[in-house]
KOLZAMI-43028 format. One record per residue (C-alpha): x, y, z; residue in three letters; residue number from 0. Coordinates in Angstrom, 3 decimals. Layout:
N
<r><u>X</u><v>Y</v><w>Z</w><r>ALA</r><k>NUM</k></r>
...
end
This chain:
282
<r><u>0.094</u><v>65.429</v><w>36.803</w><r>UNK</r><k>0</k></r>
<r><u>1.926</u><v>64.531</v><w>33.289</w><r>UNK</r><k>1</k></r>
<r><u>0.257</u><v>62.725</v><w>30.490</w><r>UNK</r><k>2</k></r>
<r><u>3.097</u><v>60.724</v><w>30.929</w><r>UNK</r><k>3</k></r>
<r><u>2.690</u><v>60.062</v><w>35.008</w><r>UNK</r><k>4</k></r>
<r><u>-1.454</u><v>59.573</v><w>34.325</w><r>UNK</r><k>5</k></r>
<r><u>0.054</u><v>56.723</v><w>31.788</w><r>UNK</r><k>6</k></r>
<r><u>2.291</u><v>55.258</v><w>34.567</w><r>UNK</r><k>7</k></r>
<r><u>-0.578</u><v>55.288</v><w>36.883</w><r>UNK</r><k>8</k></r>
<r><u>-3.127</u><v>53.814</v><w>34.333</w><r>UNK</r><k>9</k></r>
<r><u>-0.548</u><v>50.823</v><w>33.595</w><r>UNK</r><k>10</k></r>
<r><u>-0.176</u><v>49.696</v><w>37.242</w><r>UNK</r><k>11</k></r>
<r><u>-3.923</u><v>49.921</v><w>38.213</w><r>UNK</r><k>12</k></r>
<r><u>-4.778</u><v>48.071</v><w>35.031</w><r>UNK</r><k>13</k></r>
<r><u>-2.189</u><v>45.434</v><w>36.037</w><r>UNK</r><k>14</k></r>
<r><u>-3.322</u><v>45.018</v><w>39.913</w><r>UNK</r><k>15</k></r>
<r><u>-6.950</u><v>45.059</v><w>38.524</w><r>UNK</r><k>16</k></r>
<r><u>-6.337</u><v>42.257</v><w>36.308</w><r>UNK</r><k>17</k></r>
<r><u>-7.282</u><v>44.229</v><w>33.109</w><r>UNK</r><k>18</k></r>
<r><u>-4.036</u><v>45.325</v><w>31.787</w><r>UNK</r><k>19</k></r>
<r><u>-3.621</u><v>43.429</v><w>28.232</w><r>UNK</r><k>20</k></r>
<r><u>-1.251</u><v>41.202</v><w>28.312</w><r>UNK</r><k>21</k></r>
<r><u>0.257</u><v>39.011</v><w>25.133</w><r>UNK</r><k>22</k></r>
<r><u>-0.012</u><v>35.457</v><w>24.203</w><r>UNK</r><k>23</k></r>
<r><u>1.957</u><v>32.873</v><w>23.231</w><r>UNK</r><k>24</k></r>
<r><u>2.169</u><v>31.654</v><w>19.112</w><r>UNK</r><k>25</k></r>
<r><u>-0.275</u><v>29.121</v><w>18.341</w><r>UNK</r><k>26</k></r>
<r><u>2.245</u><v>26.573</v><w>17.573</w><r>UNK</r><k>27</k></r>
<r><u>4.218</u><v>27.020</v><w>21.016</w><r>UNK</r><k>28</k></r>
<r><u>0.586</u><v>26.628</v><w>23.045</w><r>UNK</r><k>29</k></r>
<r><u>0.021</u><v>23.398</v><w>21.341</w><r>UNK</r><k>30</k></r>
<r><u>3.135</u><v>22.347</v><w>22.199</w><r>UNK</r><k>31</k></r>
<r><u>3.466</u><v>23.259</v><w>26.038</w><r>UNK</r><k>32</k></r>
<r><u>0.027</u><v>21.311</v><w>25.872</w><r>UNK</r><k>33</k></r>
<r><u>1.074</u><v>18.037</v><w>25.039</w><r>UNK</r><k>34</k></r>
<r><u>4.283</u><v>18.536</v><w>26.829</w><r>UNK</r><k>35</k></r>
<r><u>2.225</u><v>18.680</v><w>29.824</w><r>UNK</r><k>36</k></r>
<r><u>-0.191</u><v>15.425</v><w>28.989</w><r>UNK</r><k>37</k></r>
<r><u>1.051</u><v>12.389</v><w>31.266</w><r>UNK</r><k>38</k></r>
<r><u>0.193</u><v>10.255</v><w>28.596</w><r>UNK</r><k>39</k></r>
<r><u>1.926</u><v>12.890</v><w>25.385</w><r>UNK</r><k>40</k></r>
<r><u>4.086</u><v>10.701</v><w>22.864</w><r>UNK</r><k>41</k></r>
<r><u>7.472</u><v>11.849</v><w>21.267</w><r>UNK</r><k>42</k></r>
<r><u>5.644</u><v>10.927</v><w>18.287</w><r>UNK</r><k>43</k></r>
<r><u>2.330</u><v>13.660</v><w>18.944</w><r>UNK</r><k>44</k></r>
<r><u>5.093</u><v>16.313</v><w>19.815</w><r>UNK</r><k>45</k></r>
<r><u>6.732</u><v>15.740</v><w>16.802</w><r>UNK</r><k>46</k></r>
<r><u>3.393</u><v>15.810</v><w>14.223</w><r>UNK</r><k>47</k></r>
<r><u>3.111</u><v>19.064</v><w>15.980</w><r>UNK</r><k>48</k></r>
<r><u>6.232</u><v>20.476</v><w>15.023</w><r>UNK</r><k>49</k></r>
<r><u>6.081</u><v>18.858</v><w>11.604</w><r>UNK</r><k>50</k></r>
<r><u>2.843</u><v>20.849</v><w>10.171</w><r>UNK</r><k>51</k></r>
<r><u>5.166</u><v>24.219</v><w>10.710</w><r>UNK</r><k>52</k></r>
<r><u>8.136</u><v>23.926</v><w>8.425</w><r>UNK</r><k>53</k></r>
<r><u>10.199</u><v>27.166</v><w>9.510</w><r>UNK</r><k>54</k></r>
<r><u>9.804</u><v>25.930</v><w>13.296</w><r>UNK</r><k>55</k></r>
<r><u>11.632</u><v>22.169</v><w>11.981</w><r>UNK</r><k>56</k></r>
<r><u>14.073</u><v>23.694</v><w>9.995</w><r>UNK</r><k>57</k></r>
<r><u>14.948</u><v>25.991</v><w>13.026</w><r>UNK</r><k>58</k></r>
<r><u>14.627</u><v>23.226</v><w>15.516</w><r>UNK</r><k>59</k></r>
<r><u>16.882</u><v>20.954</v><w>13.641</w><r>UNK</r><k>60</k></r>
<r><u>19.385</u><v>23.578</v><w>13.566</w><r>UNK</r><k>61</k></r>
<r><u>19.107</u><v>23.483</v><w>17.181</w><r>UNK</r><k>62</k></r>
<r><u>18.992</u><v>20.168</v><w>17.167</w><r>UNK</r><k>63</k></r>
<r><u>22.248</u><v>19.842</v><w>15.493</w><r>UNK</r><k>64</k></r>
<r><u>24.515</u><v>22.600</v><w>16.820</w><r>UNK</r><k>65</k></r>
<r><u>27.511</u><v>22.364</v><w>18.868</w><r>UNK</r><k>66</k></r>
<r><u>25.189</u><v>22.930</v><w>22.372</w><r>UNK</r><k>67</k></r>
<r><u>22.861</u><v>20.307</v><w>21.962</w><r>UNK</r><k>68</k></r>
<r><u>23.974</u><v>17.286</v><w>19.145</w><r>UNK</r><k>69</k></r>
<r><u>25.356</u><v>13.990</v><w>19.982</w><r>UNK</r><k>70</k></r>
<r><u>27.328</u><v>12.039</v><w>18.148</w><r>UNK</r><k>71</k></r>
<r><u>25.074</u><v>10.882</v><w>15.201</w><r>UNK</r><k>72</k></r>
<r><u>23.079</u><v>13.842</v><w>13.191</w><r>UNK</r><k>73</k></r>
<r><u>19.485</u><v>14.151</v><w>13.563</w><r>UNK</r><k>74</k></r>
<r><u>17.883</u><v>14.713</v><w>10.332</w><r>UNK</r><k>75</k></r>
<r><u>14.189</u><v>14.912</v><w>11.306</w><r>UNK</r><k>76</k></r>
<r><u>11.983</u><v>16.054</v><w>13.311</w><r>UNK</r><k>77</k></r>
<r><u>10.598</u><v>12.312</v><w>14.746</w><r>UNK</r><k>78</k></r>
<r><u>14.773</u><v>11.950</v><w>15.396</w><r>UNK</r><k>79</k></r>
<r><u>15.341</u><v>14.825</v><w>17.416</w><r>UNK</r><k>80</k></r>
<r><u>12.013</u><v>14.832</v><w>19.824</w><r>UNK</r><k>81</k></r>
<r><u>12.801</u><v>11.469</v><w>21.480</w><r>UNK</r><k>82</k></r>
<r><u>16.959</u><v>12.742</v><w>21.235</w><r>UNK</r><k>83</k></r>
<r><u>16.124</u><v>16.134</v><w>23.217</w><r>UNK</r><k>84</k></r>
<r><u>12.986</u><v>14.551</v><w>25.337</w><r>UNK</r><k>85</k></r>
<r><u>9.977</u><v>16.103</v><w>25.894</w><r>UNK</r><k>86</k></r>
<r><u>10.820</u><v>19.108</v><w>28.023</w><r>UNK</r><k>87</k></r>
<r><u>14.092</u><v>20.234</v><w>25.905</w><r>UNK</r><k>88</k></r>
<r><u>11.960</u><v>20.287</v><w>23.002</w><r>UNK</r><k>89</k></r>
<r><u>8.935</u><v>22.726</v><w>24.756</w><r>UNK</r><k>90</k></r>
<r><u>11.610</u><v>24.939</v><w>25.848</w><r>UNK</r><k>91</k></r>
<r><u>13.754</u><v>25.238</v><w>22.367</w><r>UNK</r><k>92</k></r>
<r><u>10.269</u><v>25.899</v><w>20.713</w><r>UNK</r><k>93</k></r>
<r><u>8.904</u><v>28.274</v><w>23.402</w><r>UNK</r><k>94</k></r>
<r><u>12.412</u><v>30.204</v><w>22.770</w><r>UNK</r><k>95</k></r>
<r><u>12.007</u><v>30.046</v><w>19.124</w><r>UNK</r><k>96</k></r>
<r><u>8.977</u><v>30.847</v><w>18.703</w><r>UNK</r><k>97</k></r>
<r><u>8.878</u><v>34.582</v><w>21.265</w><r>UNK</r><k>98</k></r>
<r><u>10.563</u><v>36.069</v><w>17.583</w><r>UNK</r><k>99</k></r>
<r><u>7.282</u><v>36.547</v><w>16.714</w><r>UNK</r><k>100</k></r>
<r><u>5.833</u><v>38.501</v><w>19.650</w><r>UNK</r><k>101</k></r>
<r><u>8.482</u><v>41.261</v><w>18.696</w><r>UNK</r><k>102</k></r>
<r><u>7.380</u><v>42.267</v><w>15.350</w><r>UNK</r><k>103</k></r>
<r><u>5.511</u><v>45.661</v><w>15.587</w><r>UNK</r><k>104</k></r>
<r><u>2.724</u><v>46.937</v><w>12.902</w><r>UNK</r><k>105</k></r>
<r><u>3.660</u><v>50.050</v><w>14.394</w><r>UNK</r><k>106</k></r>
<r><u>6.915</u><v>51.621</v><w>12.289</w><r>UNK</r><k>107</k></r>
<r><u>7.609</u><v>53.510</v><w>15.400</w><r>UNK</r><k>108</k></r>
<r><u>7.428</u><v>50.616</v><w>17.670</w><r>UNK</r><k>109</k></r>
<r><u>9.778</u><v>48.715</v><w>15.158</w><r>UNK</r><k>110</k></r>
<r><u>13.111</u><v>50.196</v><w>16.131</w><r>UNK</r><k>111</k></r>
<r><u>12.380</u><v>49.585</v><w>20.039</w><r>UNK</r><k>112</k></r>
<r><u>11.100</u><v>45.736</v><w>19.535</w><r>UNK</r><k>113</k></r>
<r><u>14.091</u><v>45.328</v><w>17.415</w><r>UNK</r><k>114</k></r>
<r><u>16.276</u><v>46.204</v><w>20.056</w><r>UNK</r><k>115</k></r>
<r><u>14.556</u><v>44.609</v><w>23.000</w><r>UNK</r><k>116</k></r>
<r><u>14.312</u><v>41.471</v><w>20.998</w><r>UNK</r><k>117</k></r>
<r><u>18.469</u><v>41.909</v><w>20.169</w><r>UNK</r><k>118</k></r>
<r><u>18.911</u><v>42.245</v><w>24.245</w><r>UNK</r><k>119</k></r>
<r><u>16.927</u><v>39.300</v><w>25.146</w><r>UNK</r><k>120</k></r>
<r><u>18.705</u><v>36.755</v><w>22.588</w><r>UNK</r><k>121</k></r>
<r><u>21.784</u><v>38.074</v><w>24.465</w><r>UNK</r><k>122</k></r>
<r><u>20.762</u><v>37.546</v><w>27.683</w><r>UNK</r><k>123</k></r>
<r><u>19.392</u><v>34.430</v><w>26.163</w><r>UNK</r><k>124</k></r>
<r><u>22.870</u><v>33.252</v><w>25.185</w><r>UNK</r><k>125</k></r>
<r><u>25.093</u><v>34.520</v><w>28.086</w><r>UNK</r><k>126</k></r>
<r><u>22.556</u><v>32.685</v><w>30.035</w><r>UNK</r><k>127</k></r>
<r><u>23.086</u><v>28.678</v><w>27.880</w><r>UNK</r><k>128</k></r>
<r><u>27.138</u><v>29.577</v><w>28.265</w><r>UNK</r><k>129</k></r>
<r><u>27.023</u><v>29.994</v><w>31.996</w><r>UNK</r><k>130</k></r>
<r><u>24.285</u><v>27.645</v><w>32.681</w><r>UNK</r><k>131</k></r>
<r><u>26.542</u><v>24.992</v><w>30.720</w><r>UNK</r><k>132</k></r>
<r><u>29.415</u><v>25.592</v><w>33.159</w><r>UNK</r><k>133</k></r>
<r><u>26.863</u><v>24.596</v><w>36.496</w><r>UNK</r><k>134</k></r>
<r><u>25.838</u><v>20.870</v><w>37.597</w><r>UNK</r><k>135</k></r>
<r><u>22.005</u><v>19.854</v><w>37.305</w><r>UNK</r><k>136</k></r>
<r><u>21.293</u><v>23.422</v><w>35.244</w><r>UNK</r><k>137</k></r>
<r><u>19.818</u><v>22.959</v><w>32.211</w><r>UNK</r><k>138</k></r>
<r><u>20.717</u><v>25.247</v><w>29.287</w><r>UNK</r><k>139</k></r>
<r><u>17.317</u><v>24.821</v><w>27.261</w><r>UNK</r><k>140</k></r>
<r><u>15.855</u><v>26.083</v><w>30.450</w><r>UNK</r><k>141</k></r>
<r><u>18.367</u><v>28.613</v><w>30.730</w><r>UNK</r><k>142</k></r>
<r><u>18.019</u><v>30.037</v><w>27.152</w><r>UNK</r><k>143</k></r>
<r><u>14.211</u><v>30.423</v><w>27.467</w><r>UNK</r><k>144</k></r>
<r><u>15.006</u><v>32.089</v><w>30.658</w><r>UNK</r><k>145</k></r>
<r><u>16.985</u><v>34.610</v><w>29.032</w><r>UNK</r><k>146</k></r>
<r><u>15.318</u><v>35.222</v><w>26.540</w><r>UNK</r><k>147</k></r>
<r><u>11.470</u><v>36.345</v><w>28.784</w><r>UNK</r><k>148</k></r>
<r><u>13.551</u><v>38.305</v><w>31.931</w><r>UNK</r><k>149</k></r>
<r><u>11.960</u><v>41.322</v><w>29.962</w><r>UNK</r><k>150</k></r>
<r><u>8.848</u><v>40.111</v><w>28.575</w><r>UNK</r><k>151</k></r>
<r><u>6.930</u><v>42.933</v><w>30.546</w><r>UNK</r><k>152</k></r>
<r><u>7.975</u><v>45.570</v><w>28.393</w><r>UNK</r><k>153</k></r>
<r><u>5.938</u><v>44.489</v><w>25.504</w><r>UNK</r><k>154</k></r>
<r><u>2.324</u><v>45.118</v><w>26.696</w><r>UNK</r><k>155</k></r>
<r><u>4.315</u><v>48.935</v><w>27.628</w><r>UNK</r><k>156</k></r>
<r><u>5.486</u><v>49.739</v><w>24.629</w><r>UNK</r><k>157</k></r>
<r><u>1.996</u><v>48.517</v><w>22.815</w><r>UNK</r><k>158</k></r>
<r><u>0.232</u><v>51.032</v><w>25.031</w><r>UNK</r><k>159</k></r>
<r><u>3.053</u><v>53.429</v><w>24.547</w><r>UNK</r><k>160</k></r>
<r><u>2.209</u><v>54.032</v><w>20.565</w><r>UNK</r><k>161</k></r>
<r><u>-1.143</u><v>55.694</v><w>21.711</w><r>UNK</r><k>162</k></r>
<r><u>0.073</u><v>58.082</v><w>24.038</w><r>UNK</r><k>163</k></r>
<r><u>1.017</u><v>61.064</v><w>22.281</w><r>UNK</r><k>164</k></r>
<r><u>4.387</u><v>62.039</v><w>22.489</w><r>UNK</r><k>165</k></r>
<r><u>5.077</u><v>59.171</v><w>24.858</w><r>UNK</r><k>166</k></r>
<r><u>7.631</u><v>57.128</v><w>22.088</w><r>UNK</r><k>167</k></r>
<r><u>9.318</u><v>60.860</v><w>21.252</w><r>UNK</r><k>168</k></r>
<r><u>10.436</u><v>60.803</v><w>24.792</w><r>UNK</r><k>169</k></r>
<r><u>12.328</u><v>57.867</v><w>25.097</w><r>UNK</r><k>170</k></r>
<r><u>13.739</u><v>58.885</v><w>28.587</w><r>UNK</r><k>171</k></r>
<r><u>10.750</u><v>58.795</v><w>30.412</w><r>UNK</r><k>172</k></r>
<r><u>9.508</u><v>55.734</v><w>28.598</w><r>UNK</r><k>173</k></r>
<r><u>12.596</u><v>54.106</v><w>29.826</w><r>UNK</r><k>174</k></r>
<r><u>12.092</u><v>55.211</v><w>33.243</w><r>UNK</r><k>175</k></r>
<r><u>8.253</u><v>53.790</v><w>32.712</w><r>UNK</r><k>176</k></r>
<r><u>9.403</u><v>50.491</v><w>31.863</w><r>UNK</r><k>177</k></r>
<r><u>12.578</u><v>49.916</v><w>34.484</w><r>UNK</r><k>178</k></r>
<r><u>10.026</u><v>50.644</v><w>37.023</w><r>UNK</r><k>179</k></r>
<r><u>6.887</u><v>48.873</v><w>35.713</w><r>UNK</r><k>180</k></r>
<r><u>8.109</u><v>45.853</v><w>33.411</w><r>UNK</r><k>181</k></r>
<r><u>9.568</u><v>42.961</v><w>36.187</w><r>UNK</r><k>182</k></r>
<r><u>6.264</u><v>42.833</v><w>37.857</w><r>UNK</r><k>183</k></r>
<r><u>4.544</u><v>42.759</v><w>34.490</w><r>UNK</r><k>184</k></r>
<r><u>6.688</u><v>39.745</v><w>33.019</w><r>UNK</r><k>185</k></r>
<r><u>6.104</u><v>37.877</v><w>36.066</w><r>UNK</r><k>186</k></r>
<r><u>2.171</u><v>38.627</v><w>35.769</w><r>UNK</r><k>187</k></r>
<r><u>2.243</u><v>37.637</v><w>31.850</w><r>UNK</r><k>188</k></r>
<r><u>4.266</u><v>34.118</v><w>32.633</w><r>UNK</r><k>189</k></r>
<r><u>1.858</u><v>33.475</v><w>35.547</w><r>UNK</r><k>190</k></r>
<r><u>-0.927</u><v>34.023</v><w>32.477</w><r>UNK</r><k>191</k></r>
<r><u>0.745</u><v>31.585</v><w>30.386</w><r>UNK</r><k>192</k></r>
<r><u>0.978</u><v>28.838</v><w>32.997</w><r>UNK</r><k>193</k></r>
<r><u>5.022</u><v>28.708</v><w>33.517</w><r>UNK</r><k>194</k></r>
<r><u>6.777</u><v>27.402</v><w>36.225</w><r>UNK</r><k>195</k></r>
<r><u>7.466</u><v>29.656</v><w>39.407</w><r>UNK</r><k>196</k></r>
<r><u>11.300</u><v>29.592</v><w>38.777</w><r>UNK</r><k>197</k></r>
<r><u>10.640</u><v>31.711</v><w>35.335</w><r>UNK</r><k>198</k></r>
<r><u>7.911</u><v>33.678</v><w>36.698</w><r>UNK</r><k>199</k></r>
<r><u>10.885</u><v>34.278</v><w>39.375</w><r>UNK</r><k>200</k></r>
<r><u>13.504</u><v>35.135</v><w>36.949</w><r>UNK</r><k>201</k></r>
<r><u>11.350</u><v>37.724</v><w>35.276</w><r>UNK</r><k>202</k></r>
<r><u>10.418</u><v>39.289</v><w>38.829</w><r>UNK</r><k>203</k></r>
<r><u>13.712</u><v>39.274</v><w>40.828</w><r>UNK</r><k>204</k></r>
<r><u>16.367</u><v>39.395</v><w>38.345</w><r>UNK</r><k>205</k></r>
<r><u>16.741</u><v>42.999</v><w>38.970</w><r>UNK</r><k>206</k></r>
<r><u>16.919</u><v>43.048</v><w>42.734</w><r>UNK</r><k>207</k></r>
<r><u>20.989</u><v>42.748</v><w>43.532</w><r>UNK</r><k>208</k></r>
<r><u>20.302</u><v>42.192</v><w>46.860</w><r>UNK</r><k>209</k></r>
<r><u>18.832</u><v>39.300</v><w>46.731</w><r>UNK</r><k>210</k></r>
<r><u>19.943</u><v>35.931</v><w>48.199</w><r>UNK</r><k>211</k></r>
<r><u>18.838</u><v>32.031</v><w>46.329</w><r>UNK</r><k>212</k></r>
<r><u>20.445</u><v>30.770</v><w>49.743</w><r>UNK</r><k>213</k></r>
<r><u>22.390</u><v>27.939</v><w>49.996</w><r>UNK</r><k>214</k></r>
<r><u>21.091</u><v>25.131</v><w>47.711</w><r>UNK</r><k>215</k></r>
<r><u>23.202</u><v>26.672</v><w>45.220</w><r>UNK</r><k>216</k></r>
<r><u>22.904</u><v>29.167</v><w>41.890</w><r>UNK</r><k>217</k></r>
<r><u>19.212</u><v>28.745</v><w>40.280</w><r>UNK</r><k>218</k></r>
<r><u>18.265</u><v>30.186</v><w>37.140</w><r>UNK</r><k>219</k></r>
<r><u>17.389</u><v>34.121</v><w>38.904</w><r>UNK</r><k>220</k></r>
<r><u>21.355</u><v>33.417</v><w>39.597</w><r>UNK</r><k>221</k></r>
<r><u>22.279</u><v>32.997</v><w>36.017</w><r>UNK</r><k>222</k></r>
<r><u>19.947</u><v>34.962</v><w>33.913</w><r>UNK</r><k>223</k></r>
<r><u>20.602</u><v>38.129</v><w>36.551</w><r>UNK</r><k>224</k></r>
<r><u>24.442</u><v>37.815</v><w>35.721</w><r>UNK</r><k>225</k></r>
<r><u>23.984</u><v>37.206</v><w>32.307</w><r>UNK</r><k>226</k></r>
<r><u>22.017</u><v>40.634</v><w>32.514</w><r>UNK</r><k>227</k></r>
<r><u>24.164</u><v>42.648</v><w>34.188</w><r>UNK</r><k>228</k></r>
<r><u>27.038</u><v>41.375</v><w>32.259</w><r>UNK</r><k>229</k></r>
<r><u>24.780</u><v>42.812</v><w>28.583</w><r>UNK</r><k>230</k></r>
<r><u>25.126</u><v>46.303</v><w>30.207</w><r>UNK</r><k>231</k></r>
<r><u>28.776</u><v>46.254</v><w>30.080</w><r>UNK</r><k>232</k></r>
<r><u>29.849</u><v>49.294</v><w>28.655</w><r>UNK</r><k>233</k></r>
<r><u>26.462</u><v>50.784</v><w>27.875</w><r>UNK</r><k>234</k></r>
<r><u>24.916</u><v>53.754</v><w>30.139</w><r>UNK</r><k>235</k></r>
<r><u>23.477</u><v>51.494</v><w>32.165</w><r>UNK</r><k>236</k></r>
<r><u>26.428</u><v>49.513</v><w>33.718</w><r>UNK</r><k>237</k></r>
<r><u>26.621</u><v>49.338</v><w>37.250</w><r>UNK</r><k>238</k></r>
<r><u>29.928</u><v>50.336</v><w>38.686</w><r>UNK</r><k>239</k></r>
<r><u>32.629</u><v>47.823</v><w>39.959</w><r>UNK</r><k>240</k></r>
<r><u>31.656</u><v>48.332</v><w>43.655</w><r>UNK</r><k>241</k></r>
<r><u>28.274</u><v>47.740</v><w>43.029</w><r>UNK</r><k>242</k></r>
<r><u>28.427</u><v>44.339</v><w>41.024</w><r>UNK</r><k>243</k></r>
<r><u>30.924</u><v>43.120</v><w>43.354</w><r>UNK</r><k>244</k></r>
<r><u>28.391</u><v>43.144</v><w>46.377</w><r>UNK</r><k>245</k></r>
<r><u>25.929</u><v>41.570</v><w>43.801</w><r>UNK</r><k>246</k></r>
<r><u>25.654</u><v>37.671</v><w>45.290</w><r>UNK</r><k>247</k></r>
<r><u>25.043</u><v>35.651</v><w>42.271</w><r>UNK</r><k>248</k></r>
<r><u>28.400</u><v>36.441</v><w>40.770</w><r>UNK</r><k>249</k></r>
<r><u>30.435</u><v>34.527</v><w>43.443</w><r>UNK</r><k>250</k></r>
<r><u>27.381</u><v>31.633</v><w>43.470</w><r>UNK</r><k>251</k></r>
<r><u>27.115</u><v>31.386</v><w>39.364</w><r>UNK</r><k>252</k></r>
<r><u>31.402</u><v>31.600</v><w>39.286</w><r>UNK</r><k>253</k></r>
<r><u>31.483</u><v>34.580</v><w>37.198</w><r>UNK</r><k>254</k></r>
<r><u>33.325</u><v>37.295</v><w>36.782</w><r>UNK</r><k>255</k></r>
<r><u>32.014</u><v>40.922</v><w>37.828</w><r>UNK</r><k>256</k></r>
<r><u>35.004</u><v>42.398</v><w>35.468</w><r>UNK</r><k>257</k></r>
<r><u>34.092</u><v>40.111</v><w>32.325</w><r>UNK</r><k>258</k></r>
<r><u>31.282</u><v>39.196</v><w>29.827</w><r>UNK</r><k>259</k></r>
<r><u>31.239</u><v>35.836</v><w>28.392</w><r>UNK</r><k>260</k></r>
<r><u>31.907</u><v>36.783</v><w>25.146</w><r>UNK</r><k>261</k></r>
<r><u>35.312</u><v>38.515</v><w>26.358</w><r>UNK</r><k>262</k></r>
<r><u>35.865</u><v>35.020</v><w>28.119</w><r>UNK</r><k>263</k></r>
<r><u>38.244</u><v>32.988</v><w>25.719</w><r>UNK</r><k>264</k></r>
<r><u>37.591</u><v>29.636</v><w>26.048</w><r>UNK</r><k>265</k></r>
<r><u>33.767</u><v>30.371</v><w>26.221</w><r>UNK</r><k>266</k></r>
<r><u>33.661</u><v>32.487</v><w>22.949</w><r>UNK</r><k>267</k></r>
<r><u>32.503</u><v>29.602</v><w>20.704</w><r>UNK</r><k>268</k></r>
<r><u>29.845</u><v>28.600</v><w>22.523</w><r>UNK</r><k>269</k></r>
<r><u>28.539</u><v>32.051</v><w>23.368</w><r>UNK</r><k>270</k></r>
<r><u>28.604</u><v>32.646</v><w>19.276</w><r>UNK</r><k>271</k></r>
<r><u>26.797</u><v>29.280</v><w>18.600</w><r>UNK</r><k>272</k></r>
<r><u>24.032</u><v>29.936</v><w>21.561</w><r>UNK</r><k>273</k></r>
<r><u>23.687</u><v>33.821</v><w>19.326</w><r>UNK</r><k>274</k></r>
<r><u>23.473</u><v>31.776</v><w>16.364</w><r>UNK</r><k>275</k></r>
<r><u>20.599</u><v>29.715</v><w>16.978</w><r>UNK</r><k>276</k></r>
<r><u>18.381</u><v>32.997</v><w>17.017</w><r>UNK</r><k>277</k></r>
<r><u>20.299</u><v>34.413</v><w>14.051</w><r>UNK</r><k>278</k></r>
<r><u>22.181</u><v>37.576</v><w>15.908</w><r>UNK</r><k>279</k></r>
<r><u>25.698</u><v>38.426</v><w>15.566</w><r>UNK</r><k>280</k></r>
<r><u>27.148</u><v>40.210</v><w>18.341</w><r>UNK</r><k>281</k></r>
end
């Protein structure tokens, strides 16, 4: 057996024996999701939450202010734009902004691949607010935040990878390591952290093309999986024509199999602003 298959191996028994190491989320984000979760939390507690981290309010008022979320008077603090958003926006905009952090590597050989994963998921994270803003009761704070952890599992992969020798010079067989291995991870890490089911969903099924929400309608596995398949337009890894057009949550999300939402006119704008909010140019 390969050092590279014993690695494979020692992954999934670590995660089905509970002891694979898994990341957490930023300080700032826990507190958050914390009172967010309190019956009793205030827009006021939220806010001198945000408040004692000034990057995170100048980031959120961005947010705040930009062409997805704003009404039609400015918010210019931080005690405005918590009772504006409500409760729940706010958790998920600082959840999203937040996961930044959990891609920076110590490791210069990590840096290039975190860089890159962290690119694709603001993406995903974006092609996922556009189309979410074109469906009834689908909310695009949701939506971004969904986007942005459909491939949270490769992190506690590529933080084992650095110790495996020769394991980050072969970046084929890494990949292969983490297509296989990184959707059951994500879902185990976002079970960790206390999410709902319909993200821990998103990060286990939005690879599986033959599956089926039923017929309440798209739900966010809908969305973030076309938004996915949609970033691998013309890379390696695009499907073929035949095979997205059998893919179901095209027809439900109202997509098109032959288009990304950037190449969509009239959706363009909104696609750039969603990009912009996580400061990534396509």
């Amino acid at each position: 057996m390969s050092q590279q298959d014993l690695f494979y191996n020692k992954i999934l028994k670590d995660l089905e024996d509970g002891k694979l190491l898994l990341p957490t989320l930023p300080e700032v984000a826990l507190k958050v999701r914390e009172v967010v979760d309190d019956p009793d939390a205030t827009a006021v507690q939220l806010a001198d939450i945000i408040v004692t981290d000034p990057a995170l309010s100048a980031r959120l008022l961005k947010v705040a202010n930009s062409p997805l979320y704003r009404g039609r008077v400015p918010i210019e603090s931080i005690h405005m734009a918590v009772p504006r958003l409500g409760l729940t926006m706010v958790r998920n905009i600082v959840t999203s902004l937040m996961m930044e952090q959990m891609f920076n590597a110590s490791n210069k050989r990590l840096e290039k691949r975190l860089k890159a994963l962290w690119q694709h998921s603001t993406k995903v994270s974006a092609q996922s607010q556009v189309l979410a803003s074109k469906l009834p009761k689908m909310n695009t704070d949701e939506a971004m935040l969904a986007g942005l952890i459909h491939s949270i599992g490769t992190l506690p992969i590529l933080m084992q990878a650095q110790d495996e020798p020769g394991l980050l010079e072969n970046p084929q067989r890494l990949d292969q390591i983490i297509d296989n291995l990184y959707p059951r991870i994500g879902a185990a890490i976002l079970r960790k952290w206390e999410f709902p089911q319909s993200l821990v969903e998103v990060a286990a099924e939005h690879k599986n093309l033959n599956r089926n929400s039923g017929p309440s309608g798209p739900d966010l596995v809908d969305v973030v999986q076309v938004a996915y398949l949609q970033s691998l337009f013309d890379t390696e890894k695009a499907l073929d024509p035949l095979t997205l057009n059998k893919v179901i949550s095209f027809e439900k999300v109202g997509a098109d199999t032959g288009l990304t939402v950037y190449e969509i006119d009239e959706n363009s704008e909104e696609y750039l602003e969603a990009l912009a909010l996580f400061n990534i140019k396509p």
